[in-house]
Legacy VTK file of the C-alpha trace (Angstrom):
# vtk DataFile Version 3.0
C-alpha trace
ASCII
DATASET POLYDATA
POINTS 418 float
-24.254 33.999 32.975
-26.060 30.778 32.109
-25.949 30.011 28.102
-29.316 29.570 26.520
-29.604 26.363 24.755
-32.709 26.309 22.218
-33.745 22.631 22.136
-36.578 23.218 19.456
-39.482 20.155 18.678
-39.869 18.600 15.258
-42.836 16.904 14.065
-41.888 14.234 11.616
-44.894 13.579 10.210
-44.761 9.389 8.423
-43.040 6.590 9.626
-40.934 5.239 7.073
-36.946 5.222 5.803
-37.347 9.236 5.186
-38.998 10.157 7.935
-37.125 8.172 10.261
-33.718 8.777 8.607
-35.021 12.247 8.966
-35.745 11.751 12.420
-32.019 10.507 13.360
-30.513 13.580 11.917
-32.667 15.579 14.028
-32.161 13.769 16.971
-28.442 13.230 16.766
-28.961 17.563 16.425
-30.220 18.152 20.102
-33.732 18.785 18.390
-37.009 16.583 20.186
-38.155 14.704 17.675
-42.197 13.278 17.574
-42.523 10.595 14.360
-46.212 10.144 13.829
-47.367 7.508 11.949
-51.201 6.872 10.854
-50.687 3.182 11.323
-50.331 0.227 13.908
-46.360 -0.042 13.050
-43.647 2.040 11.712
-42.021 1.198 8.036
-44.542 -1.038 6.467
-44.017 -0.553 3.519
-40.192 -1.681 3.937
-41.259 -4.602 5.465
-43.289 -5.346 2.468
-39.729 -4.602 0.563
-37.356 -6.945 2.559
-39.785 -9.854 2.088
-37.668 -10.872 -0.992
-34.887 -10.050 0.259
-34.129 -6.393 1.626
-31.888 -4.410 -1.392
-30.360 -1.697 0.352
-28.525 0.538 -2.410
-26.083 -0.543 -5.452
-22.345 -0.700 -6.052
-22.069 0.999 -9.830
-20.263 4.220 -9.834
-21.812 7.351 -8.401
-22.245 8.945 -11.738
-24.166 6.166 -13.417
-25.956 6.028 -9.789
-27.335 9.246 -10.134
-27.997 8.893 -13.759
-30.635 6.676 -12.321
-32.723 9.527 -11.151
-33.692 10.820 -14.608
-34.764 14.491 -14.528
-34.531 14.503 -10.929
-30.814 13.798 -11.144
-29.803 17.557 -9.770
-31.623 18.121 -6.704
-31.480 13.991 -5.958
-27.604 14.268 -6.776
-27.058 16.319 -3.956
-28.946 14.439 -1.451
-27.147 11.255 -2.652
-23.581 13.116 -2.153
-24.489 13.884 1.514
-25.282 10.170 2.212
-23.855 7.748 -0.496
-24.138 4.310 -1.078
-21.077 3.634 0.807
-22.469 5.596 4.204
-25.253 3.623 3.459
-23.843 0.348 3.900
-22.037 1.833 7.159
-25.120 3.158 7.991
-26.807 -0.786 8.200
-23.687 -2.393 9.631
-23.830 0.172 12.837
-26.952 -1.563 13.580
-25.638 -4.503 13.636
-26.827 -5.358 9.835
-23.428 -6.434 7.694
-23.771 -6.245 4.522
-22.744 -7.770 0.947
-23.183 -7.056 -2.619
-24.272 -9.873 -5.202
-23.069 -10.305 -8.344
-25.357 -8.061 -10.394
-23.783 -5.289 -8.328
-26.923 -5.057 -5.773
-26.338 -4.845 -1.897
-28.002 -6.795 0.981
-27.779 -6.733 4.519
-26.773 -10.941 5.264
-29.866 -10.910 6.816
-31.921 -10.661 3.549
-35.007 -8.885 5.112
-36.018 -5.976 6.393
-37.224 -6.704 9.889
-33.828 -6.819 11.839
-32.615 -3.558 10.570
-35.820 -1.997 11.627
-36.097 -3.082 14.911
-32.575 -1.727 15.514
-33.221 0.818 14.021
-36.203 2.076 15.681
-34.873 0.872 19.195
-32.183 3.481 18.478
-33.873 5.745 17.924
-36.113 5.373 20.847
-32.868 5.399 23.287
-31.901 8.728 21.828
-35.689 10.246 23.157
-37.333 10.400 20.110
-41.092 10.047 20.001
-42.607 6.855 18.255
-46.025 7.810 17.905
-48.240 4.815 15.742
-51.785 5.302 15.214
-51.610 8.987 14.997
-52.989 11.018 12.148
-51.814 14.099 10.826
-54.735 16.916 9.642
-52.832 19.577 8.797
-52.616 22.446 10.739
-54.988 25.344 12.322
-55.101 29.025 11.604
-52.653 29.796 14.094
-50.112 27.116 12.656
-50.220 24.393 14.990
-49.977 20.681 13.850
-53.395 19.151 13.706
-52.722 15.615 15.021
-55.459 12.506 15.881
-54.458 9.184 17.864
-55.970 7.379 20.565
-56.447 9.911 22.320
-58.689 12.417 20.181
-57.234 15.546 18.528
-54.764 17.966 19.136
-53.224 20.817 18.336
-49.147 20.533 18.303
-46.873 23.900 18.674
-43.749 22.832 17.146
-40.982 24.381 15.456
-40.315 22.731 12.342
-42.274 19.856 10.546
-40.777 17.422 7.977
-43.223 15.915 5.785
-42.372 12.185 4.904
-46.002 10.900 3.690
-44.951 8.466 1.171
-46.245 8.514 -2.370
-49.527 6.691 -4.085
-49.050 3.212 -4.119
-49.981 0.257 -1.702
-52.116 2.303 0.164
-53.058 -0.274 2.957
-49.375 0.401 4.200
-50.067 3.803 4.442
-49.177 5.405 1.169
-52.221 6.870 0.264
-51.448 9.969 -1.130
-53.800 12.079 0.334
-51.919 14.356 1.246
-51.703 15.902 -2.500
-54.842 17.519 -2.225
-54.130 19.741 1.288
-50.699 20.917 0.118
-51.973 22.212 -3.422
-54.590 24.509 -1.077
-51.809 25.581 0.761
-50.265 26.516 -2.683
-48.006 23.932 -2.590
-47.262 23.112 -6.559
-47.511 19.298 -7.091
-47.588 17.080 -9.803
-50.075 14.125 -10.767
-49.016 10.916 -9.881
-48.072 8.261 -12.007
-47.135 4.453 -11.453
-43.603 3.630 -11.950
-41.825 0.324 -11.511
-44.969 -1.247 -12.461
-46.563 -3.863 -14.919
-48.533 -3.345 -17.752
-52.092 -4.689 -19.039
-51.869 -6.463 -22.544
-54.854 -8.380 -24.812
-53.683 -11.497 -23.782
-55.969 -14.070 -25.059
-58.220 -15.901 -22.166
-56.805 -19.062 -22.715
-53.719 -18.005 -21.957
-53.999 -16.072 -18.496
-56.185 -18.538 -17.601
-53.314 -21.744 -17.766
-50.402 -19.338 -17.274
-51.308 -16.133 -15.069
-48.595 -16.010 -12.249
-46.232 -18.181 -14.503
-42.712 -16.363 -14.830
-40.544 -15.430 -17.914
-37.492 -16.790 -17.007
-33.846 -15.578 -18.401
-35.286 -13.364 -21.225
-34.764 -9.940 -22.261
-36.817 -7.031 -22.853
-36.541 -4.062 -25.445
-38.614 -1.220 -26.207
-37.733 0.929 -28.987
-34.956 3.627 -28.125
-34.743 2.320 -24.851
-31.388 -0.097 -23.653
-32.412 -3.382 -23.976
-32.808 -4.879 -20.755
-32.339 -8.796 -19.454
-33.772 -10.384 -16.245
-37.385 -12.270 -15.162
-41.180 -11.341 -16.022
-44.281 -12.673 -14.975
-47.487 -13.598 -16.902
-50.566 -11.728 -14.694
-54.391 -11.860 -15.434
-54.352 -8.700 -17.059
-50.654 -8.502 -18.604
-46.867 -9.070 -17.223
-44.822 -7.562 -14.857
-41.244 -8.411 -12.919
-37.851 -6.910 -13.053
-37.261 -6.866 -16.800
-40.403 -4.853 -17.281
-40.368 -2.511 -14.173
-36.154 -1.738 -15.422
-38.274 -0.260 -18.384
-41.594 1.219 -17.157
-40.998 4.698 -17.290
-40.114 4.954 -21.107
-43.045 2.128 -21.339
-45.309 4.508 -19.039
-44.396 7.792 -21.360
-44.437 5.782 -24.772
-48.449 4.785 -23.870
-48.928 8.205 -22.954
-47.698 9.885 -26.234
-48.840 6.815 -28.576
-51.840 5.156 -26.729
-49.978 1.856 -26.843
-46.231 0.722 -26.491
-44.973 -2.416 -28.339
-42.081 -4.222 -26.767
-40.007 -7.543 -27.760
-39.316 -10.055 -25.829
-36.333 -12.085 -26.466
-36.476 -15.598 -25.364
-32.996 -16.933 -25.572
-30.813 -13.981 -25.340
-27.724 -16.144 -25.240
-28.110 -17.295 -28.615
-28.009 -15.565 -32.099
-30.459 -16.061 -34.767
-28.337 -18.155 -36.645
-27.590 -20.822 -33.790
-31.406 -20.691 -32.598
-32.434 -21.658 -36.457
-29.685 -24.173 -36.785
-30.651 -26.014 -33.455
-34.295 -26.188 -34.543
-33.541 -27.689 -38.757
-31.860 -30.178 -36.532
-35.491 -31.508 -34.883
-37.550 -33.943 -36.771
-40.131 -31.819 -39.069
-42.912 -33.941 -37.371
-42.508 -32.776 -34.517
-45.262 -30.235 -33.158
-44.704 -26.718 -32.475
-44.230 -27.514 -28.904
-41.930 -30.503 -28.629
-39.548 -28.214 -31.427
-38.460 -26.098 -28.992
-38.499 -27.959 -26.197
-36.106 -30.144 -27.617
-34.274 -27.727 -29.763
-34.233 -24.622 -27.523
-35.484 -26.126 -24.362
-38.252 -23.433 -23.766
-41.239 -24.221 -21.123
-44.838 -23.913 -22.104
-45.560 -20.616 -21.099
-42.680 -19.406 -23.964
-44.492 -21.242 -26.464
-47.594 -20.278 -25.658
-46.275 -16.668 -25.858
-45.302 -17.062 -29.751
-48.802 -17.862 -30.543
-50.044 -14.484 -29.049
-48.994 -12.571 -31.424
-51.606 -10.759 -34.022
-49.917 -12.242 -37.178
-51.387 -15.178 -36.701
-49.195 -19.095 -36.070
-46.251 -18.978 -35.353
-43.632 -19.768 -38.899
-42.554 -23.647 -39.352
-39.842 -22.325 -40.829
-36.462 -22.054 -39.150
-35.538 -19.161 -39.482
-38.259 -16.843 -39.442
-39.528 -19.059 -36.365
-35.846 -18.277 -34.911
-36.640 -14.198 -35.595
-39.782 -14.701 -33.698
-38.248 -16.133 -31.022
-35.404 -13.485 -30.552
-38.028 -10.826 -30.864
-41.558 -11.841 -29.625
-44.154 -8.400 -30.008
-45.825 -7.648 -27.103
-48.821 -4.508 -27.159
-48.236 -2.736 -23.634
-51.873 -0.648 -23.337
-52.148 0.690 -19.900
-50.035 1.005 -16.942
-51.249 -1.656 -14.381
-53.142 0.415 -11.339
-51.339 3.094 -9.544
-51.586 1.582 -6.248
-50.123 -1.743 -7.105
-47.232 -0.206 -8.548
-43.996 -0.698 -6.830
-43.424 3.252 -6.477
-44.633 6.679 -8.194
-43.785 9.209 -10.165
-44.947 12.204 -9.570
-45.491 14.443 -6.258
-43.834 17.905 -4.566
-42.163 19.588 -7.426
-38.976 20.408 -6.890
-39.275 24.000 -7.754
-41.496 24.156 -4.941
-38.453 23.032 -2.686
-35.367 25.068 -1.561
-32.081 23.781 -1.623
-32.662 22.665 2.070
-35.937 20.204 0.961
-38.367 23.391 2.814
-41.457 23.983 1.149
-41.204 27.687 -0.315
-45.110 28.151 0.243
-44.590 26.791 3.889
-41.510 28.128 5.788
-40.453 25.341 8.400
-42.231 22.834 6.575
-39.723 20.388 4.915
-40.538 17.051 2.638
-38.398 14.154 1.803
-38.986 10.588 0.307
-41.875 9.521 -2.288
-42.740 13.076 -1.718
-41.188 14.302 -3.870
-41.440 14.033 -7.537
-38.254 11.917 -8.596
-38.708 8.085 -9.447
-36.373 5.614 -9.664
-35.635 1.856 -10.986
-35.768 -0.635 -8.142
-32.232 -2.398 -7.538
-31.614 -0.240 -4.051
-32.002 3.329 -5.790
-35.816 3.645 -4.274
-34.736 2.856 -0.564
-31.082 4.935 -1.482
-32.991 7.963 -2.419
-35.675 7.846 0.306
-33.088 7.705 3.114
-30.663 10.144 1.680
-33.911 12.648 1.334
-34.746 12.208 4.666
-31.520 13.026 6.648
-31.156 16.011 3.776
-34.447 17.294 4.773
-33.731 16.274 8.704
-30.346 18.721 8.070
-32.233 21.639 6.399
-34.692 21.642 8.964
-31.888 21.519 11.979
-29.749 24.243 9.827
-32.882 26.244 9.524
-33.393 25.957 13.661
-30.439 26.972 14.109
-29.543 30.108 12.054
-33.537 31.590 12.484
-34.032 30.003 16.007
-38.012 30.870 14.983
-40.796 30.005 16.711
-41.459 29.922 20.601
-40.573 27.542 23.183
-42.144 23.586 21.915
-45.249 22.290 24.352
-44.891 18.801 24.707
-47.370 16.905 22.392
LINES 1 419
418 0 1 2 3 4 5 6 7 8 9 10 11 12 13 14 15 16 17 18 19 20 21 22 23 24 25 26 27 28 29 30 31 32 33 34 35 36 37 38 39 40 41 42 43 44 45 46 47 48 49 50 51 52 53 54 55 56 57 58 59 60 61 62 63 64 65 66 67 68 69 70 71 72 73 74 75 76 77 78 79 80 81 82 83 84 85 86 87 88 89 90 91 92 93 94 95 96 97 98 99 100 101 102 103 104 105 106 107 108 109 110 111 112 113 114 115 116 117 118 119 120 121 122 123 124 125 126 127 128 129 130 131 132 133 134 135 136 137 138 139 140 141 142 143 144 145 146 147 148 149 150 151 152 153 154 155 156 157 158 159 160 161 162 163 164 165 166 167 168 169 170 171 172 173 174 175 176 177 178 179 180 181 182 183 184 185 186 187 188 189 190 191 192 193 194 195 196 197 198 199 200 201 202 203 204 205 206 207 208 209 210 211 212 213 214 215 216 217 218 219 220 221 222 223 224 225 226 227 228 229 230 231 232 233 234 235 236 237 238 239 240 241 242 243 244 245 246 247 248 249 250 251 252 253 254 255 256 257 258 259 260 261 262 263 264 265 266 267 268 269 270 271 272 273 274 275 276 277 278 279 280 281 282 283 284 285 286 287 288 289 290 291 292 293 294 295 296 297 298 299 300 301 302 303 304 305 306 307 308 309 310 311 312 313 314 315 316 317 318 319 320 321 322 323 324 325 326 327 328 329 330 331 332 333 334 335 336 337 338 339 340 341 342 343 344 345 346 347 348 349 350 351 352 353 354 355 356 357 358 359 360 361 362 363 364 365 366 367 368 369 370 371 372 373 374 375 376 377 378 379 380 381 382 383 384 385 386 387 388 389 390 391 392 393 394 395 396 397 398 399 400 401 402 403 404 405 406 407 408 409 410 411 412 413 414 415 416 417
């Protein structure tokens, strides 16, 4: 007797790390696999990522990893478990990426972009049959549950047995995260949440003298503090409406819920977090009293214009002449935070699927055989490799509860070729 061998088709319906991480586990399952992806090229959006310098995942301990995820720690936990850091770096060097972590614990392929990993990767993915499908839109699906899909071609109707929804989140739209998405799945009964920006800057009152000599102009080796939050050191940047950079985006969530609750967040913004208040007044009695503000501390505390121009900001008026109160200033500058910058310049989202609307294999209560993975999914997470960590380790979880569900319901009839 000849053994039946049920080779079902999955729809993976976006193009980036968790759909095509969901993709390989479906693949490497037996399972034909069709990506479709509303744009010219897969994973634009990690393109846009690696352009700095690709940061793959991070080195800390698992449990502080996953602390990372906030209130999404549980579900995210699991996910992160199946495919940790360390399989992620394995992952990267099997396509030919090796790998190496910096000193602030971060890792890197050697390559320091995005664009070499993603060619391998999609070429493997290719050899193993599945279906790279650009310029295809998904529409949903039609009363009899068939994929809706548009390309080049005109419309269609899919018949597939599973579908893994990896559509992104809200942000940076013209790469194809546009969110739209929300909207169909909360007909469908899907429960969502609003979005939100995360990892994103913040408008101030800056004065227009000052964006307009120092917008773009970054905050070099500073540190950053928000009440009841850690204090946090790194870079920021001066923009035309307020700042932005590491230092702030390591604290825009608390920043993000603070505005919410209070209308308006006040940070501080230490200057010269290597020195105390004491050696910071000390250094500046030492400079001439005739000295302008400026040419202080320059010469005291070396600190470039933009710094300077930053103490003045404030709503108290001058900046002291005297030492020490000008040395408190300068160890804790206010800054009013009064809006998150717009959602679709922000780095990622909060926000999305909810997770009690997800089983414990990612499928969509509401939708049986309908599974979701990636920005998605309402989880955020700082940037320092946790946002690309969590998106991949989504998708192959999803990509295995979608194969697992296959294979113990065998549902649905035989897949027509798309």
């Amino acid at each position: 007797m000849t053994e039946f061998v049920f080779r079902p088709h999955v729809a993976v319906i976006g193009g980036g790390p968790a759909g095509l991480a969901a993709a390989e586990i479906l693949s490497a399952h037996g399972c034909g696999v069709s990506v479709v992806e509303q744009m010219p090229t897969m994973g634009r959006k990690l393109l846009m990522a690696g352009r700095g310098g690709l940061n793959l995942t991070h080195s800390e301990p698992a449990d502080a990893f996953a602390a990372r995820y906030g209130n999404a720690r549980p579900m995210m936990e699991r996910a992160l478990r199946a495919f940790t850091p360390q399989d992620m770096v394995r992952w990267a060097e099997g396509l030919g990426q090796p790998c190496f972590t910096g000193s602030s614990g971060r890792i890197f392929p050697r390559a320091m972009k995005a664009s070499p990993l993603l060619r391998a990767w999609l070429a493997r993915l290719a050899a193993g049959g599945v279906r790279l499908l650009t310029r295809h839109r998904w529409d949903g699906w039609d009363v009899d549950g068939r994929l809706l899909v548009s390309g080049p071609g005109g419309p269609a109707s899919w018949r597939v047995n599973a579908t893994v929804l990896a559509l992104g989140g809200a942000s940076w739209a013209r790469l194809g995260s546009d969110g739209a998405w929300r909207e169909r799945l909360l007909g469908l009964g899907v429960d969502v949440t609003s979005f939100a920006p995360a990892n994103c800057g913040f408008v101030t009152g800056w004065s227009d003298p000052f964006t307009a000599r120092f917008a773009g102009t970054p905050l070099r080796g500073i540190a950053l503090t928000l009440d009841g939050a850690d204090t946090v050191r790194g870079e920021a940047v001066v923009t035309g409406t307020g700042i932005e950079g590491g230092a702030v985006y390591a604290l825009s969530a608390a920043i993000r819920d603070r505005i919410a609750r209070d209308g308006h967040a006040q940070v501080h913004i230490d200057l010269r977090p290597a020195l105390d208040v004491a050696e910071i007044a000390t250094r500046i009695a030492r400079v001439r009293s005739r000295e302008s503000l400026s040419n202080t501390l320059r010469k005291a505390l070396r600190l470039p214009p933009v710094a300077v121009a930053l103490l003045r900001e404030g709503e108290e008026g001058p900046p002291p002449r005297d030492s020490a109160a000008l040395a408190r200033l300068v160890k804790a500058v206010p800054v009013v935070l009064r809006a998150p910058a717009a959602l679709d310049h922000a780095i990622s989202v909060a926000g999305g699927i909810a997770w009690s609307a997800l089983d414990d294999h990612f499928m969509l209560r509401a939708l049986p055989g309908v599974f979701a993975a990636g920005e998605m999914l309402d989880w955020e997470a700082p940037t320092g490799g946790y946002l690309l960590q969590g998106c991949v380790a989504t998708g192959r979880m999803a990509g295995q509860g979608a194969w697992e569900w296959l294979r113990d319901s065998q549902r649905g009839r035989y897949p027509s070729a798309p």
